[in-house]
Backbone bond lengths (Angstrom), bond angles and torsions (degrees), N, CA, C in turn:
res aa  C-N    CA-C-N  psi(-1)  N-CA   C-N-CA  omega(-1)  CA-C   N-CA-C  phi
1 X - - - 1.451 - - 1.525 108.55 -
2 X 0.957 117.93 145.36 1.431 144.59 -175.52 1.534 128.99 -85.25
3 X 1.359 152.73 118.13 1.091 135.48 -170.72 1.497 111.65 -157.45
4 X 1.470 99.79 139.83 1.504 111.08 -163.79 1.751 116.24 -73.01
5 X 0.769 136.66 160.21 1.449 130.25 177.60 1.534 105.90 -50.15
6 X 1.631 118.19 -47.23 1.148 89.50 -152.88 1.917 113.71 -104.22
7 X 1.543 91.86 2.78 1.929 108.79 146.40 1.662 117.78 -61.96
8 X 1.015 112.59 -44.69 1.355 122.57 164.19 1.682 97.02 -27.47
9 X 1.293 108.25 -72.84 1.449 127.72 -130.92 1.578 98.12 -88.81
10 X 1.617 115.78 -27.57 1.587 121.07 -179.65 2.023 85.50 -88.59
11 X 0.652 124.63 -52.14 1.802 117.81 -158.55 1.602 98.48 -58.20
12 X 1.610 119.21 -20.07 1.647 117.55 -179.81 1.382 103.92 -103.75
13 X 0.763 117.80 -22.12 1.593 126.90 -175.61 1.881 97.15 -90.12
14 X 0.709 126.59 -1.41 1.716 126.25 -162.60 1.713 99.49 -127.48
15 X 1.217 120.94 -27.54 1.519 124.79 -156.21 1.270 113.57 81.12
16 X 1.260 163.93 65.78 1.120 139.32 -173.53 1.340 104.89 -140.42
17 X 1.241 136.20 105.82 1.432 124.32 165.16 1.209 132.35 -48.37
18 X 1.718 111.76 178.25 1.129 110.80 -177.47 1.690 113.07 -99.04
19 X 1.367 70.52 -26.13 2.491 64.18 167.96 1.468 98.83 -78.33
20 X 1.168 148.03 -38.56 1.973 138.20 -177.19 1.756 82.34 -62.98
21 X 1.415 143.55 -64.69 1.190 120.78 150.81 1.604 149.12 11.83
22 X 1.234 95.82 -75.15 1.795 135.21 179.02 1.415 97.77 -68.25
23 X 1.436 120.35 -51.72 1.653 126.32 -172.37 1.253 104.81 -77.97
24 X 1.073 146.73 -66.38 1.651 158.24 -179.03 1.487 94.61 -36.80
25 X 1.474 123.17 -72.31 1.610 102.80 177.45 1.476 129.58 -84.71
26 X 1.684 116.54 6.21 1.738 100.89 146.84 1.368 115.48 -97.54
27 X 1.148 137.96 -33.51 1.243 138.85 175.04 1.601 131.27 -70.84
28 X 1.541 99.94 -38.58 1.414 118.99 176.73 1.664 115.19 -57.20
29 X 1.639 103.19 157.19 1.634 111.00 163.62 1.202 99.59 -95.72
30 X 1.643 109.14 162.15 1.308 122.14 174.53 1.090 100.95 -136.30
31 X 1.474 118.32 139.15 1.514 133.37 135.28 1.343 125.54 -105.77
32 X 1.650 97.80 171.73 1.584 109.36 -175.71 1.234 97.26 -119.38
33 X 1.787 97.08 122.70 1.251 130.98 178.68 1.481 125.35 -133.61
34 X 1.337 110.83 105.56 1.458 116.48 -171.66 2.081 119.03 58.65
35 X 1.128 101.10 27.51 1.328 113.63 168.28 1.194 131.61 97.97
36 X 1.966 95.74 15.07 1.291 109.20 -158.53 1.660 100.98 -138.67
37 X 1.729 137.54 126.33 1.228 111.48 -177.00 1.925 97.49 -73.59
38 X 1.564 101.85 161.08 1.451 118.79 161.30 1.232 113.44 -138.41
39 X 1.535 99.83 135.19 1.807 132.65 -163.52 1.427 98.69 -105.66
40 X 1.609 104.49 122.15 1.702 107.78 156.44 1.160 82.95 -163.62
41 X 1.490 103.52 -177.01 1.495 129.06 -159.61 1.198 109.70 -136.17
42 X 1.788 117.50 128.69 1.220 132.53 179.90 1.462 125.65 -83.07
43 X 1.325 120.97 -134.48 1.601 113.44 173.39 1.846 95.83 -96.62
44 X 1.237 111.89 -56.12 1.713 116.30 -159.34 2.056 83.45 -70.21
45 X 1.226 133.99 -44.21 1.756 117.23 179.88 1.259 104.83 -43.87
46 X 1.770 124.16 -67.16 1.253 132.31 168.75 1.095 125.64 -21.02
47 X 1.367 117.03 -40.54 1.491 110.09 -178.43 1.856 112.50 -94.70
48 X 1.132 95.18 -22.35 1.629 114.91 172.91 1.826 101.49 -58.22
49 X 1.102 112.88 -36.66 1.818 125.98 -160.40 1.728 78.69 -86.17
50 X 0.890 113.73 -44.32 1.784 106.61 -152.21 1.359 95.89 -78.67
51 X 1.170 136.34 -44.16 1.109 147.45 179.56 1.989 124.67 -46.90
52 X 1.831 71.93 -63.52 1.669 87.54 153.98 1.260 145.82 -89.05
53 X 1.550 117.28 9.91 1.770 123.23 -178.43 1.549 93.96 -105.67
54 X 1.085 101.97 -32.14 1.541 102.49 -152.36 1.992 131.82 122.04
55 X 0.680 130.45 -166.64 1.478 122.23 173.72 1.307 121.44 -94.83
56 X 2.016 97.01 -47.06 1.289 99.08 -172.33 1.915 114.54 -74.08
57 X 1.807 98.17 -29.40 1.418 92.95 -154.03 2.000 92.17 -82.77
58 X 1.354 120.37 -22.15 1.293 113.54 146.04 1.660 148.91 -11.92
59 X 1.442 82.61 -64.30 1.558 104.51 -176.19 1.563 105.73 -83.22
60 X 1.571 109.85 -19.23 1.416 119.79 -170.47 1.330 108.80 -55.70
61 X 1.549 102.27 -48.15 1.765 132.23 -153.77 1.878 108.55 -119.16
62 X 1.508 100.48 17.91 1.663 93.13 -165.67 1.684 110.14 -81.62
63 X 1.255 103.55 -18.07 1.782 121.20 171.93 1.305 96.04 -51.05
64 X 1.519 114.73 -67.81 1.421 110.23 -165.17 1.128 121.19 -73.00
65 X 1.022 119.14 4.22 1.747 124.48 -168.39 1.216 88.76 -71.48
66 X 1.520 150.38 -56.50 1.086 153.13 -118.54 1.941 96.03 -111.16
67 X 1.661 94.41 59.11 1.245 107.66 -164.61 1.703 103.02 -134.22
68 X 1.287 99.20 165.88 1.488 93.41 165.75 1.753 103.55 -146.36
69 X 1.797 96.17 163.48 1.423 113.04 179.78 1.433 123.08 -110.67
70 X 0.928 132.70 155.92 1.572 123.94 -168.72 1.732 94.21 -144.44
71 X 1.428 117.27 112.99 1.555 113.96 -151.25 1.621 90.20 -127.94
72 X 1.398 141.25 117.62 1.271 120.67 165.11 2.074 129.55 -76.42
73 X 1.374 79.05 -167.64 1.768 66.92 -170.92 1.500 116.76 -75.66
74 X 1.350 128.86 -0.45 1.080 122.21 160.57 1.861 134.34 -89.91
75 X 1.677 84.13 3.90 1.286 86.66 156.15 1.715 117.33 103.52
76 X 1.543 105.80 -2.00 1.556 138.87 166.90 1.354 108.17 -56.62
77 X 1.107 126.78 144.79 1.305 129.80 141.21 1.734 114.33 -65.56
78 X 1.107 143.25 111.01 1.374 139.83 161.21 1.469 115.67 -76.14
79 X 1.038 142.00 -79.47 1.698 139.33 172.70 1.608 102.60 -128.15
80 X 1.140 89.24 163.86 1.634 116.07 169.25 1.560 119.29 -117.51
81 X 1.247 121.75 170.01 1.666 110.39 175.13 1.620 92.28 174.16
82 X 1.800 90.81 155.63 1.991 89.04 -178.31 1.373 97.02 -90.03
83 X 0.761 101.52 170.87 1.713 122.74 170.70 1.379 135.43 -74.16
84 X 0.963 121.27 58.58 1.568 119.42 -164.59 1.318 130.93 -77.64
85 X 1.437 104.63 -11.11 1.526 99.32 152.72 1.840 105.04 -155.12
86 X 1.072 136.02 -148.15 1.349 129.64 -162.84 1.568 95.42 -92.93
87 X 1.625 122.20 133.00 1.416 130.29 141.13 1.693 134.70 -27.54
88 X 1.290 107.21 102.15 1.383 109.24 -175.89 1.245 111.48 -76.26
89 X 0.895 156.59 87.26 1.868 129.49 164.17 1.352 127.24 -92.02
């Protein structure tokens, strides 16, 4: 995966790992929003992630889950950010 300087700089500056990372774009939904897909995770992804990480590495990263990705079309990560209240699109 790919990441722009200044995703770099919000994903360390934010806390967010790179496996809550890793999970958000296999597990996560995406939409297209303003020209860009965005990755987060609902209730049925959530359980899809839990299912598939495991329990422990789950619970490790479940803070950050409650995150989102903003990925352009070439396939970058552009920013990250938590979620603080529900996604409009």
């Amino acid at each position: 995966m790919e990441f722009t300087h200044h995703a770099q700089t919000r994903l360390q500056q934010r806390g967010i790992p790179t496996e809550a990372v890793d999970a958000l774009l296999a597990y996560g939904n995406s939409r297209r929003h303003h020209g860009a897909d965005v990755y987060y995770l609902d209730r049925q992804a959530r359980s899809r992630a839990k299912a598939g990480l495991g329990s422990r590495l789950f619970n490790r990263i479940e803070k950050a889950l409650d995150s989102y990705l903003v990925v352009g079309d070439d396939g970058a990560v552009i920013t990250a950010a938590h979620r603080l209240q529900r996604l409009k699109f």
